[in-house]
KOLKOLNU-537960 format. One line per field, with one value per residue (C-alpha): residue number from 1; chain; x, y, z. Coordinates in Angstrom, 3 decimals. Layout:
! KOLKOLNU-537960
num: c(NUM,...)
cadena: c(A,...)
X: c(X,...)
Y: c(Y,...)
Z: c(Z,...)
***
This chain:
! KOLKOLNU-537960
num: c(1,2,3,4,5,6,7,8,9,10,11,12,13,14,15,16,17,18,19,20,21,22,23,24,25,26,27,28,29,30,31,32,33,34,35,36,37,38,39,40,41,42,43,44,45,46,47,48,49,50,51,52,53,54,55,56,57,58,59,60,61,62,63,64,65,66,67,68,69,70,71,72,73,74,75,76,77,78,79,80,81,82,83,84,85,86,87,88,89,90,91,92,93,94,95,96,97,98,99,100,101,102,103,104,105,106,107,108,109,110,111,112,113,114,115,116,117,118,119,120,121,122,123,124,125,126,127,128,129,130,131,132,133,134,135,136,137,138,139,140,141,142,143,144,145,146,147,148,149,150,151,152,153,154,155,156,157,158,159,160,161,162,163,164,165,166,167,168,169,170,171,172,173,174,175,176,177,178,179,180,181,182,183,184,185,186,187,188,189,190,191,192,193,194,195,196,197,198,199,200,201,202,203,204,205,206,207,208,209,210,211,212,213,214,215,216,217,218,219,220,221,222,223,224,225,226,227,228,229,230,231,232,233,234,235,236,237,238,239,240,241,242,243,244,245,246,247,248,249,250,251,252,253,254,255,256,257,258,259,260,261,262,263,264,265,266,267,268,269,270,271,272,273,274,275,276,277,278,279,280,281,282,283,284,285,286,287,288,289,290,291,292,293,294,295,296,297,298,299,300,301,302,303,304,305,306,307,308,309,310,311,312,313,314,315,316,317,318,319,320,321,322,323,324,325,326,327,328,329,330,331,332,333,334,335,336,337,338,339,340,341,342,343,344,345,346,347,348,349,350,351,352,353,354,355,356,357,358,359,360,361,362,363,364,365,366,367,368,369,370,371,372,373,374,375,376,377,378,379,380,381,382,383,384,385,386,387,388,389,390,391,392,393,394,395,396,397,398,399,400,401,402,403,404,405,406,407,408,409,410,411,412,413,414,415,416,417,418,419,420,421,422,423,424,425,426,427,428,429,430,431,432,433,434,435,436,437,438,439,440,441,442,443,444,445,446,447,448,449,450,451)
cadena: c(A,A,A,A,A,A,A,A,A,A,A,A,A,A,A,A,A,A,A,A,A,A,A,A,A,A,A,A,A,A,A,A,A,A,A,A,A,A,A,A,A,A,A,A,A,A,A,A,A,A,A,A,A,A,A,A,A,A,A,A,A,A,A,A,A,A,A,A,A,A,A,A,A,A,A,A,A,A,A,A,A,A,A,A,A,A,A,A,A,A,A,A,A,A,A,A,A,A,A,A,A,A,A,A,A,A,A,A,A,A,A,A,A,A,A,A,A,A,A,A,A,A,A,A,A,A,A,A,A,A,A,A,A,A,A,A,A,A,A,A,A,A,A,A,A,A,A,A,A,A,A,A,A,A,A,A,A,A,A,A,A,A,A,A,A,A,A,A,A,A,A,A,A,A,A,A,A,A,A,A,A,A,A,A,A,A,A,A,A,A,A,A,A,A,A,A,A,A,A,A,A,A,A,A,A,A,A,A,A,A,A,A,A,A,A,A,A,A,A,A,A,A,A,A,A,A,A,A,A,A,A,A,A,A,A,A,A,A,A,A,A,A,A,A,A,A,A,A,A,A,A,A,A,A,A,A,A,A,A,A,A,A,A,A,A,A,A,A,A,A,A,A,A,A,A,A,A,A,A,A,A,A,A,A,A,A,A,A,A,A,A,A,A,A,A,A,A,A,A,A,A,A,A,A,A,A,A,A,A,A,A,A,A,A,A,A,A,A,A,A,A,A,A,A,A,A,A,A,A,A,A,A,A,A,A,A,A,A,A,A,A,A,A,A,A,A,A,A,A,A,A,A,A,A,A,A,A,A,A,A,A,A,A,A,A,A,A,A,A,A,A,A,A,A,A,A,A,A,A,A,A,A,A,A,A,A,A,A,A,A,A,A,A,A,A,A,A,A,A,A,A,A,A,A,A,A,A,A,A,A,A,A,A,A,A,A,A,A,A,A,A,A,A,A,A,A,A,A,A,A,A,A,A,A,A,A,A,A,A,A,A,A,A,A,A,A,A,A,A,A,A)
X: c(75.102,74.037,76.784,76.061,72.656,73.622,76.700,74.261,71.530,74.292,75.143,72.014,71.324,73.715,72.579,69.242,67.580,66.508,65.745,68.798,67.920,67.836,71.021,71.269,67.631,69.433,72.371,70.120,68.551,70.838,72.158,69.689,70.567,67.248,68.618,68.625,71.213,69.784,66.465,67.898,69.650,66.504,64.350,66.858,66.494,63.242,65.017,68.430,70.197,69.813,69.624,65.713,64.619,67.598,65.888,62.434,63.621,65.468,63.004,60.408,62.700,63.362,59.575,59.505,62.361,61.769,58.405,58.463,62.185,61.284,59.974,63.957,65.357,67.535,66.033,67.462,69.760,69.679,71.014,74.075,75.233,74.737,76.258,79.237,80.033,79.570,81.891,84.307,83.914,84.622,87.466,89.186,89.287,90.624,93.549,94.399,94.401,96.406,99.047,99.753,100.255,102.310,103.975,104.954,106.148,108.326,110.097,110.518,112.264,114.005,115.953,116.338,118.002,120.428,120.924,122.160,123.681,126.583,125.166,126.708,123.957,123.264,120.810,118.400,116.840,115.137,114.966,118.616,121.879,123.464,125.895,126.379,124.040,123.705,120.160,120.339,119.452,116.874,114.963,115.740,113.907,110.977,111.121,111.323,107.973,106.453,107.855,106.049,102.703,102.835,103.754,100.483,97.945,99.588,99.167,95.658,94.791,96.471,94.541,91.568,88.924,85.662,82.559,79.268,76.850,75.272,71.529,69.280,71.521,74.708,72.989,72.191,68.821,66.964,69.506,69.435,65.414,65.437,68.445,66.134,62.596,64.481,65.233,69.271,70.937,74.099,75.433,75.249,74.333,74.296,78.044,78.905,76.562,78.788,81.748,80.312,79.118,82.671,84.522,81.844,82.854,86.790,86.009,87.678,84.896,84.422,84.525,81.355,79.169,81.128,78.610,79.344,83.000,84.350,88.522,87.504,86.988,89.792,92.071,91.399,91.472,95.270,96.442,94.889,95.901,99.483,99.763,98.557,101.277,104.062,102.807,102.457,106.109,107.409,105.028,106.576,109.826,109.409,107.232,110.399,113.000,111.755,111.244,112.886,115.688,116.659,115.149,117.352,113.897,111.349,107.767,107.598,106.425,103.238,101.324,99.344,100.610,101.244,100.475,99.243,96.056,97.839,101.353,103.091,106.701,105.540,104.883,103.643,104.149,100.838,101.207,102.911,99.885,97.563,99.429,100.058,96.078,95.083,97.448,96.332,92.622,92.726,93.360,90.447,88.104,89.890,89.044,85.265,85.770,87.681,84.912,82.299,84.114,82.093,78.781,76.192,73.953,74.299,73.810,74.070,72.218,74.154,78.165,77.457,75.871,78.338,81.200,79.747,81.310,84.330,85.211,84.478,87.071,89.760,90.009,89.501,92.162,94.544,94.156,94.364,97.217,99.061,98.171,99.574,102.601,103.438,103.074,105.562,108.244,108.175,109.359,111.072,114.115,116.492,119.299,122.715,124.224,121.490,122.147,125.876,125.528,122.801,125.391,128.508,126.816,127.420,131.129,133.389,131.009,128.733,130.826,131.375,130.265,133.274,135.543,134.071,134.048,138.033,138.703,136.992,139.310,141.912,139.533,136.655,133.419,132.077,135.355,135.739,131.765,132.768,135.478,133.899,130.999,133.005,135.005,131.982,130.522,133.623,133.654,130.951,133.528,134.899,137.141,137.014,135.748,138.797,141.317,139.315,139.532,143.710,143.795,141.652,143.745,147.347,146.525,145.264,148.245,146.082,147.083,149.875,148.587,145.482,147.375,144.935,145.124,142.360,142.633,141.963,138.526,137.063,136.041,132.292,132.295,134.577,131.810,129.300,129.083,126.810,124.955,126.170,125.450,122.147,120.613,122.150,119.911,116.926,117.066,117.510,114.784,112.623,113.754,113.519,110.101,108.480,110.104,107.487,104.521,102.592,99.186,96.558,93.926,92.848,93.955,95.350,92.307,90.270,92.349,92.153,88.529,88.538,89.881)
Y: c(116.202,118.045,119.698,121.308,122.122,123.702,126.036,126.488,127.735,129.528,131.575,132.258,133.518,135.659,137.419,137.559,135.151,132.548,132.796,132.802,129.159,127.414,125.907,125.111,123.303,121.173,120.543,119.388,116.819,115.526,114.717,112.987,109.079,109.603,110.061,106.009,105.705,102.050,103.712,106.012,104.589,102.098,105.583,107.166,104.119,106.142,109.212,107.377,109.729,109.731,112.864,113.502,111.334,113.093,116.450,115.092,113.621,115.849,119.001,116.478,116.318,120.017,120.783,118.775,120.750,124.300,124.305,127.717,127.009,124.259,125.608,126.808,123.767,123.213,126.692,127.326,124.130,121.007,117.275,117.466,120.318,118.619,115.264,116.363,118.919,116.003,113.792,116.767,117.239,113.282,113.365,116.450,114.638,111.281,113.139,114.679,111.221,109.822,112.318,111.967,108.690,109.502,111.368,108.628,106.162,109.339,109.550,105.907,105.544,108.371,106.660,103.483,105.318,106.774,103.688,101.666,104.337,102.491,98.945,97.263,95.147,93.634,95.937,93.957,94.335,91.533,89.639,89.244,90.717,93.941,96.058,96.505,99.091,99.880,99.385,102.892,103.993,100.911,102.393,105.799,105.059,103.867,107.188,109.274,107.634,108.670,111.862,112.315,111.273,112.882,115.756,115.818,114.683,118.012,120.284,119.170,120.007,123.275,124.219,122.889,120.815,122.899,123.291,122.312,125.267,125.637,125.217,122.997,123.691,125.553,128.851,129.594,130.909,129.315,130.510,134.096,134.260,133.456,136.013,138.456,137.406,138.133,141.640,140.965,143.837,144.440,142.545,138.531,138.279,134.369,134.524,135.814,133.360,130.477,132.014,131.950,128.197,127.521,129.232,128.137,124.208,125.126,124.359,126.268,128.881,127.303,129.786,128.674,125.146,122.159,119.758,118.353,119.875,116.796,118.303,117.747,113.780,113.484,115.021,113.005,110.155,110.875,111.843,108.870,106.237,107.644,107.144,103.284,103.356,104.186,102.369,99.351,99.783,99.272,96.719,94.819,95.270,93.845,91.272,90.075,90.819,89.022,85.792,82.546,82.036,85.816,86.764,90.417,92.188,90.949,92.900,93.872,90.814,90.301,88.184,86.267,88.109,86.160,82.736,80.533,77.943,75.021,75.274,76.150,77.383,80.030,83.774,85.498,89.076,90.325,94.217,94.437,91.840,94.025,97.555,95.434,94.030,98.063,99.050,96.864,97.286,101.289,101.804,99.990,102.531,105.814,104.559,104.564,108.066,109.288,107.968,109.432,113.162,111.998,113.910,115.087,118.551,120.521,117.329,113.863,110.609,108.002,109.265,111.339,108.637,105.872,107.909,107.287,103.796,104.139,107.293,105.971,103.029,105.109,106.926,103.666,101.776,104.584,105.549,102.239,101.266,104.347,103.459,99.935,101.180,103.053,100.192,98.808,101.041,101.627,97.796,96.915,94.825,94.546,91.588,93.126,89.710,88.687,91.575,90.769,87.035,87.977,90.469,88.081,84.908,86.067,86.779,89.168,89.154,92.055,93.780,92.702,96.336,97.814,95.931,95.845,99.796,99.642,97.447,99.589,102.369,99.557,97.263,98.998,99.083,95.974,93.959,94.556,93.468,90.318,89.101,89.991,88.134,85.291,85.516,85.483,82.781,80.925,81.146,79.225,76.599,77.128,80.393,83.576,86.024,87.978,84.725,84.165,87.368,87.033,84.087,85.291,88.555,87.195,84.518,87.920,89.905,92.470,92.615,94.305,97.028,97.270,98.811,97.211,95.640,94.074,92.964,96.880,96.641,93.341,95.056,95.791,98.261,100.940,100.540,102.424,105.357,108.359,105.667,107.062,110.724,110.226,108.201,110.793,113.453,111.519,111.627,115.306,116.132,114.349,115.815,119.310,118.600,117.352,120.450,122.697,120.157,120.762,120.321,120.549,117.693,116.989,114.311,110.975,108.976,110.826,111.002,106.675,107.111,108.624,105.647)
Z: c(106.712,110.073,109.840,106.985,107.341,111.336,108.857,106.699,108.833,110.957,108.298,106.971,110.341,110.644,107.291,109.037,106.461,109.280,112.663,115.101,116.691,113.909,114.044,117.543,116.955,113.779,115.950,118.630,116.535,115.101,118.238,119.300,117.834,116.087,112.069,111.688,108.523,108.170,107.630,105.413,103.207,102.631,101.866,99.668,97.090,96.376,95.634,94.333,97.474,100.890,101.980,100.407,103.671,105.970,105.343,105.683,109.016,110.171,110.198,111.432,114.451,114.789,114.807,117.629,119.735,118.074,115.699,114.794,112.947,110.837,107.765,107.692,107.695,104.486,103.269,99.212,99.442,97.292,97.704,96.357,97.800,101.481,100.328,98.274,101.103,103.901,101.913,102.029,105.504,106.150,103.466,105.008,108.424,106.854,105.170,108.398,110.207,106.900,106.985,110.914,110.008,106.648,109.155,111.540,108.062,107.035,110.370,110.843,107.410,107.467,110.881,109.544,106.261,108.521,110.430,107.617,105.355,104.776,105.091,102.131,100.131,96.891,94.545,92.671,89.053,87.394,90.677,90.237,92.114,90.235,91.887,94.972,97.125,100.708,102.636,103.695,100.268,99.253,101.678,101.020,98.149,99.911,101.958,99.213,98.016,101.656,101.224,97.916,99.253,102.577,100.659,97.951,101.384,103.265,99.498,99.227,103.195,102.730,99.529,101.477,99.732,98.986,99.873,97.860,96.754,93.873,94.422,91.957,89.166,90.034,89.679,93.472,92.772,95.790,98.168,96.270,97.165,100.526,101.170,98.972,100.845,104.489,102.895,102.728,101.052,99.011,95.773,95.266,99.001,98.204,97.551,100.658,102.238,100.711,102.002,105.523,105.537,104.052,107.065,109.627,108.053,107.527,104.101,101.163,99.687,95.767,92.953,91.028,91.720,91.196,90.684,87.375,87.575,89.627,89.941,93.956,93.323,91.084,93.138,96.160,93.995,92.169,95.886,97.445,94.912,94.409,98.192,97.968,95.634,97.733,100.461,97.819,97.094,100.719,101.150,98.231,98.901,102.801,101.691,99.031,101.552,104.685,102.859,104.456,102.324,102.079,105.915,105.602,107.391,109.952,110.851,114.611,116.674,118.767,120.269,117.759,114.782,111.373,112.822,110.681,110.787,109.868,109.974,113.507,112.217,110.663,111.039,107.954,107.312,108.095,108.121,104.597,103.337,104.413,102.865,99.763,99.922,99.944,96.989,94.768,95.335,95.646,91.198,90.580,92.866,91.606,88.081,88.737,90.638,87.538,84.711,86.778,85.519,82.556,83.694,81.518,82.301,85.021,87.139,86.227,86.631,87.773,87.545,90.854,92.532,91.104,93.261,96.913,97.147,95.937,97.234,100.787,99.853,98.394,101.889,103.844,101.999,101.928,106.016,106.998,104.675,106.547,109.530,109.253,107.302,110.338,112.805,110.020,109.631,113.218,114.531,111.225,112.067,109.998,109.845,108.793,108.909,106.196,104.322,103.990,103.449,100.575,99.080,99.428,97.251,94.098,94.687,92.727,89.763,91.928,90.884,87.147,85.613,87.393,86.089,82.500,83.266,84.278,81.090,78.292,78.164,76.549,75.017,74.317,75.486,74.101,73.813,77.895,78.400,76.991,78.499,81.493,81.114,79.993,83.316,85.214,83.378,83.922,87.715,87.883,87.247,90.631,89.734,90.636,87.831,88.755,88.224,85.042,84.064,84.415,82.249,79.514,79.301,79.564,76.815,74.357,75.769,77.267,80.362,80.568,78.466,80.672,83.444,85.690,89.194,89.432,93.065,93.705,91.651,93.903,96.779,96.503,99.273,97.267,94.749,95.869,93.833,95.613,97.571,100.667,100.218,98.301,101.218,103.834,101.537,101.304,105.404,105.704,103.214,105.096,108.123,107.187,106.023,109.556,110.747,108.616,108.897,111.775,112.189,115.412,114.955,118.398,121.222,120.130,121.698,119.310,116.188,117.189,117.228,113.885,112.605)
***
């Protein structure tokens, strides 16, 4: 919020509507560690904001460094233009922070796609084995789902989220009389003061007041729960895969890390807890952000205010999900030995659909899915669904006719269809892509700060 009113008073300056020190004087005090948020947010239940008391404060303080700029303090400008273009400042920095980190869960997947691009495993749907797969492209998919988010965080920095001005009600009249009482000439001076506070902020310049036209807020919140999403879907899938009996991934060790209070053996996934923990709370939050679109007049009671919260959540939960995803993706271990026992337990009938496939062009599609599934069912007899599969079709006299060696069809690792090439494509998307994201944000000790 000092921020804004230092850009604003900047450029209002530099129309010659305010004195040239008023900004440094705002900047000054609010630099100070005398703006007590504690105090105001108690103060701004009297005005159902905050930023009533901020203003009240924070020219109290600048008449104390600079008395003869006060009176300019938050000259033309209205509540909700300094809080909805604070929360933009504070939501432009946490998608920057978000996709570094995006960034980092991109890279990290997109290695340990090519690592295992060829790693046979068993595909899962329904909980239960399918055909076979190779890990390279289960978490090719999980990439792709990085790639997607990283990609809508990056679209929304580069379109820039705007700033708030619109005055009392959205027609900038207060801002149009002080540019008029300082004598500034030319057409709509007030539009070309928004443009300055916008560049002075690196905000993008709005076309008109947005203060009952929320796209801004539901935006952020489609882009920030469609990346909780993603993240969610990792999460999951780690969370499934590094269970005891299946034990095919592991989360990067450290000291301390998944212990639990009562039971020594263990070490509980903790990181893809916490992504999963963030997913599932970040729909709930985005659905109070979207209902408060719902806004009557040219400013609301109530749906404005009701997005503070959960706005500060949604970025929260989705920056620290990233964060942790990246710490994630980054030591994920991977057992191939797992992966191959998993894939070997259910036997020849992984891959039953071949065969079924191979058999319809003589039997027909239907006929061939049955006596497959009735070889498959029958090797749980101790046979193999191929052996089964023999019987059945020399006692109908099909097999002959089929023209089939089924020995040929058993090997689940010539059944892998584009598997191969669709994971290596996954990993060069994503590889081209960090090539054309780049983006200065400052030191590492204070992007951690950030967070």
């Amino acid at each position: 919020m000092v921020e804004f009113e230092a850009a604003l008073a900047t450029a209002q300056a530099t129309l010659g509507a305010v004195p040239a020190g008023t900004a440094a004087a705002i900047r000054t005090a609010g630099a100070g560690g005398l703006l007590d948020p504690v105090d105001l947010a108690r103060r701004g239940r009297e005005a159902a904001n905050p930023v009533v008391a901020f203003v009240e404060r924070l020219t109290d303080l600048v008449g104390e460094i600079a008395p003869d700029v006060a009176d300019h303090v938050h000259a033309g400008c209205t509540s909700q233009d300094v809080l909805d273009s604070a929360a933009m400042l504070i939501a432009s920095r946490a998608l920057v922070l978000l996709s570094e980190d995006l960034g980092r869960v991109r890279t990290a997947l997109a290695d340990l796609v090519r690592e295992h691009r060829s790693t046979l495993a068993a595909a899962r749907t329904l909980t239960q084995h399918a055909v076979p797969t190779t890990f390279g492209l289960k978490a090719a998919t999980w990439l792709t789902l990085m790639s997607d988010a990283h990609d809508r965080v990056e679209a929304l920095l580069t379109r820039g989220l705007p700033l708030s001005m619109g005055g009392a009600a959205g027609t900038l009249s207060a801002y149009h009389d002080h540019l008029r009482m300082a004598d500034v000439r030319g057409a709509h001076p007030e539009l070309r003061l928004t443009e300055l506070v916008a560049s002075e902020l690196g905000l993008a310049a709005p076309a008109m007041s947005w203060h009952t036209t929320r796209t801004p807020i539901a935006d952020l919140a489609a882009v920030l729960t469609f990346t909780g999403g993603a993240l969610g879907k990792f999460a999951a899938d780690v969370l499934l895969l590094s269970r005891t009996e299946i034990a095919e991934v592991a989360e990067p060790a450290a000291v301390g890390r998944g212990h639990s209070s009562a039971m020594p053996q263990k070490r509980n996934p903790v990181l893809s807890t916490l992504v999963a923990t963030a997913a599932r709370q970040l729909p709930a939050y985005a659905l109070v952000l979207n209902q408060a679109m719902v806004a009557e007049d040219e400013r609301p009671a109530g749906a404005w205010h009701a997005e503070w919260h959960p706005l500060r959540e949604c970025l929260r939960l989705a920056a620290g999900a990233a964060y942790t995803a990246a710490e994630l993706a980054e030591g994920l271990a991977v057992s191939v030995e797992r992966v191959s026992a998993n894939a070997a337990l259910t036997g020849d009938a992984l891959i039953a659909e071949r065969l079924a496939v191979a058999l319809s062009a003589k039997l027909g599609r239907k006929r061939a899915k049955e006596v497959v599934a009735r070889a498959v069912r029958t090797s749980r007899t101790g046979i193999s669904p191929a052996e089964a599969l023999e019987r059945d079709l020399m006692k109908t006299g099909h097999l002959d006719e089929t023209s089939v060696r089924l020995g040929e069809l058993l090997d689940p690792a010539d059944y892998l269809g584009a598997a191969v090439p669709l994971a290596d494509g996954a990993a060069y998307r994503a590889g081209q892509a960090a090539q054309h994201t780049v983006r200065a944000t400052g030191s590492e000790k204070k992007n951690d700060d950030q967070r």
